[in-house]
N, C-alpha and C positions, 0 to 999 in steps of 0.2 A: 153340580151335575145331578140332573135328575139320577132318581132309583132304576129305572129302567137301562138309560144311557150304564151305569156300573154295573147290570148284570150279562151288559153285551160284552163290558171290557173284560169282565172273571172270566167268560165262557169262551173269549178268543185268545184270551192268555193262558185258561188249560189249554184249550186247541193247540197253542204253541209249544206247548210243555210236553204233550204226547209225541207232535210232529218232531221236533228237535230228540227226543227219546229215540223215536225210531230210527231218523236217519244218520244217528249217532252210532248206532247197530253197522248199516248200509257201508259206514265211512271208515269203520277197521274191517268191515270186510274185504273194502277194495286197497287198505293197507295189508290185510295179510296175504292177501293175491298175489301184491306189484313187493311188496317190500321198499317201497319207495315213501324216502323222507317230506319230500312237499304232502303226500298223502297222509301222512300223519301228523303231520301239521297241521292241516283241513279240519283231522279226526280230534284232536287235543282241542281246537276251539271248539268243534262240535260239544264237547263233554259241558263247555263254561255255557254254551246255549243252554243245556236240558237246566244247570244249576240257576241258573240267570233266571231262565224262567220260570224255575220253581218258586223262587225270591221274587220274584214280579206277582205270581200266584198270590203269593203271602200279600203283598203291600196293595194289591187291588183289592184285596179281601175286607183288610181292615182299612180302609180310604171309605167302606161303605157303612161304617161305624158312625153315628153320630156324633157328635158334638157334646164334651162331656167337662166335668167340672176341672179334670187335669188336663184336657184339650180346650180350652175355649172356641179354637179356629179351625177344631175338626183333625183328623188325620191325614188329610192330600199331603204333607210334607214327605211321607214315609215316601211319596211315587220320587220325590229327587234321592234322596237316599237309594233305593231301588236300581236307578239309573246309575250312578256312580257306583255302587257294587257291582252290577255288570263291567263298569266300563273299566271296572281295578280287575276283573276278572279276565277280559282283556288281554290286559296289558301284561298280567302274571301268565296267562298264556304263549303269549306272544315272545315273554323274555324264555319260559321253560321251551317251547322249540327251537329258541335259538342255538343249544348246546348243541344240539345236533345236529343242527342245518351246519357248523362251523366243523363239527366233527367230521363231516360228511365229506369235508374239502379235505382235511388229512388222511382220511380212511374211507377212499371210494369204493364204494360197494355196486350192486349191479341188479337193476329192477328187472321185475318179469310181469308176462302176464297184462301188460298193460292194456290189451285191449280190453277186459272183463274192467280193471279200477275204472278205465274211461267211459265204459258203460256204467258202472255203478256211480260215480258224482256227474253222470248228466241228469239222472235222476232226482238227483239232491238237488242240483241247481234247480232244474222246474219246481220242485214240490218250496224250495225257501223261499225262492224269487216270487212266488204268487203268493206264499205267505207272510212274505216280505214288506211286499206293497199291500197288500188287506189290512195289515195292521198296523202301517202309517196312516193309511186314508181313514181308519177308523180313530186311530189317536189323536189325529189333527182334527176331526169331525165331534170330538169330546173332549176334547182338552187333556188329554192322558200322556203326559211325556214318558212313562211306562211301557206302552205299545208306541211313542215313536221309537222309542229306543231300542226295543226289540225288536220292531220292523227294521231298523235300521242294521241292526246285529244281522237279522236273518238276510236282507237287503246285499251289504257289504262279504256275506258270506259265503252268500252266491255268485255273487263277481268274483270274489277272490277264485274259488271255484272254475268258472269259466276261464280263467288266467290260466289255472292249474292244467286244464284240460287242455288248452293250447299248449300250452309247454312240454306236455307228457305225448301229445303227437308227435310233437318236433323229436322228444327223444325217442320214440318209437322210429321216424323214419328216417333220423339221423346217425342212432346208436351210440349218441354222447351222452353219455350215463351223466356226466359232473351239470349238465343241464339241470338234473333235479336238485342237486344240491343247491344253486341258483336260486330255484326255483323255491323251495324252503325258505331259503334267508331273505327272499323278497316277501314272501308270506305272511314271515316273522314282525317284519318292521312294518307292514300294515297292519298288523292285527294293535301294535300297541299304542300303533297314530291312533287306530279307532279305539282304542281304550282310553286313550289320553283324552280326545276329546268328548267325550264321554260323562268324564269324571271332571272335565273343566264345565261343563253346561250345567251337571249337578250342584259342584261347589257354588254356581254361581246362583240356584235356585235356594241353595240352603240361608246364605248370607242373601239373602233378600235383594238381589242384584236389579238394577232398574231392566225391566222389557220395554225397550223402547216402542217394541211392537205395539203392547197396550195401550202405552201412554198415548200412544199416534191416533190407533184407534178410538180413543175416549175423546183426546181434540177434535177430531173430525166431528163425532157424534154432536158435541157440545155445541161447536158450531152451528153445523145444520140445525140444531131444535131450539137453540139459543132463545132465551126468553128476555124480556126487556126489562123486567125487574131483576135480574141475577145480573148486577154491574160487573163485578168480575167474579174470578174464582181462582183462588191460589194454593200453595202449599198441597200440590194434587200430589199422591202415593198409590200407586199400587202393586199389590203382593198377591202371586199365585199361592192356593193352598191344594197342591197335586191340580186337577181338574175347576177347583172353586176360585172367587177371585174376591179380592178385601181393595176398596177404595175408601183412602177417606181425603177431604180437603175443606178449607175453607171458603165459604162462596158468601160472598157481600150482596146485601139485600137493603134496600131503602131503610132509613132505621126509624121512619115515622109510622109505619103499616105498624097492624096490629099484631100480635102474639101469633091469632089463628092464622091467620095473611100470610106470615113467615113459614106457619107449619107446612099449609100449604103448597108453600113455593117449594120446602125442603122436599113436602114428598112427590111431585110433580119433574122435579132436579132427577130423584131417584129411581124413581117409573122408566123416565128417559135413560138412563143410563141399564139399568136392567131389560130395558126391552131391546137393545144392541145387543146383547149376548145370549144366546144361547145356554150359560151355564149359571149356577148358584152364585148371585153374587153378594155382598156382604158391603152397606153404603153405612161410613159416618160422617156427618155432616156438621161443621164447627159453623156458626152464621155470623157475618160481624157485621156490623150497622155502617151503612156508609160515610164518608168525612166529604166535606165541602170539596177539597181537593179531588174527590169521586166527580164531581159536575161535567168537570171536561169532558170524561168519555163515556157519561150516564145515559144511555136512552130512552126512561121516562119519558115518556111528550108530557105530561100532565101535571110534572112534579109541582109541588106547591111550597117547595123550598130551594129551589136551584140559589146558589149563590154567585155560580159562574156559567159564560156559553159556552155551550154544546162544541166542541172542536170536533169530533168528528169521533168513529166507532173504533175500538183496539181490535185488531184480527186476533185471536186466541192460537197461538200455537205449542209444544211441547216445553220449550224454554218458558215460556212466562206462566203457565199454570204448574209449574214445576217450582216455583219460589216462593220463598215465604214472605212474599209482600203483595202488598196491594198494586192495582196497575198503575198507577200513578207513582210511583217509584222505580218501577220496572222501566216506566220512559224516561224515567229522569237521564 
């Protein structure tokens, strides 16, 4: 990720870190108006916003740290971390208003005021809901699962929100108070599905989980610029580091070309692949000399050692540059 690109992310993630501050204010206000348990249920996640995004604050900070002799691969790891602490943050949310949402069913109580709390979280709904979407569209536009995730917090927390406000009409024009109880314990067990998965997207960026997204995207690329000396190409990896991206694979190259010829093709292979994305990426490139059995689906026109006919060309897709073998094995 460019420098530039990581100082739009600091500056939309304090953005997010004052905005969630404030309307965290806004959100026991309209709890201690109504006295109403869905309302502070709203207000208890709001609290894991301002924390969340203080902790987002931190790991975008130091994701803009270089590359260092205890880091090899930089700091973008810290953004899945980041992600999964919000999303436990969540879910310990989510289980602490459930005491009360269940309390509420034994010992009903009786909200007031509601017109002022339903003025106060439509507020919050507009100001999250744009904050929401700003800072998906900007984490998808830089690679920061950091701001998806807290667009998505902020996103998810506004619907919940708008849920809340329907429900608190109804009990306004209905005067069934056990509605908000309801209406809590629905709250509850959303807020910890979005914790849960949260914290399953993180674990899966820590343990180096295949993005099939990537991989899709790199076949594609490969395809389209496909050069006639790079017979195949296997044992294809790659690993998000936060915003940055690590590829490495093996690509089979005629094994009569010269040294330079090869170097060539490698950095030629790697241009290609870097001018597809948009962000820092990081190429290793293992080169193995092709074997006779390569003939079949070689397309050299010129070669000066074929030992077999040309059968015709292998379509490259995510399964076969995913293997540790050459393609002549891969059809076997």
């Amino acid at each position: 990720m460019s420098k530039s690109s990581k100082h739009i992310n600091q500056r939309a993630i304090l953005l997010s870190f004052v905005v969630s501050f404030l309307l965290t204010i806004v959100k026991f206000l309209a709890y201690y108006q109504t006295t109403s348990y869905a309302i502070l249920t709203d207000a208890v996640e709001s609290i894991v916003n301002v924390i969340a995004s203080g902790f987002a604050l931190y790991s975008i900070s130091l994701t803009k740290q270089p590359k260092d002799h205890n880091h090899p691969y930089g700091h973008g790891k810290i953004e899945f971390f980041s992600a999964g602490f919000e999303g436990a943050l969540i879910m310990i949310a989510g289980l602490a208003t459930l005491i009360p949402a269940i309390i509420s069913f034994i010992k009903p109580h009786e909200v007031s005021s509601l017109g002022n709390g339903i003025a106060l979280l439509a507020i919050t709904i507009l100001v999250n809901g744009g904050l929401g979407w700003y800072l998906q569209q900007l984490g998808k536009k830089n690679n920061s699962i950091t701001l998806v995730a807290d667009g998505k917090h902020l996103m998810s927390d506004s619907i919940s929100s708008a849920f809340l406000i329907a429900g608190l009409f109804i009990v306004k024009l209905t005067d069934i108070q056990i509605i908000d109880s309801f209406l809590s314990l629905i709250l509850s067990v959303f807020l910890m599905k979005n914790g849960y998965e949260l914290v399953r997207k993180s674990i899966g960026g820590l343990m180096d989980e295949t993005d099939y997204q990537i991989i899709e995207e790199i076949t594609i690329t490969l395809n389209k610029e496909r050069k006639k000396k790079w017979i195949d190409v296997h044992n294809l990896r790659a690993q998000r580091y936060g915003a940055d991206l690590h590829i490495d694979c093996h690509l089979t190259l005629p094994y009569y070309i010269s040294l330079q010829e090869s170097h060539d093709e490698v950095i030629a292979f790697e241009n290609t692949l870097k001018a597809s994305t948009r962000n820092e990426v990081e190429i290793f490139i293992h080169t193995d000399p092709c074997l006779p059995q390569c003939c079949h689906y070689c397309m050299v026109d010129d070669c000066p050692v074929r030992q077999h006919v040309f059968d015709g060309k292998i379509e490259w897709t995510p399964a076969k540059l995913g293997l540790n073998a050459k393609h002549f094995h891969t059809e076997a």
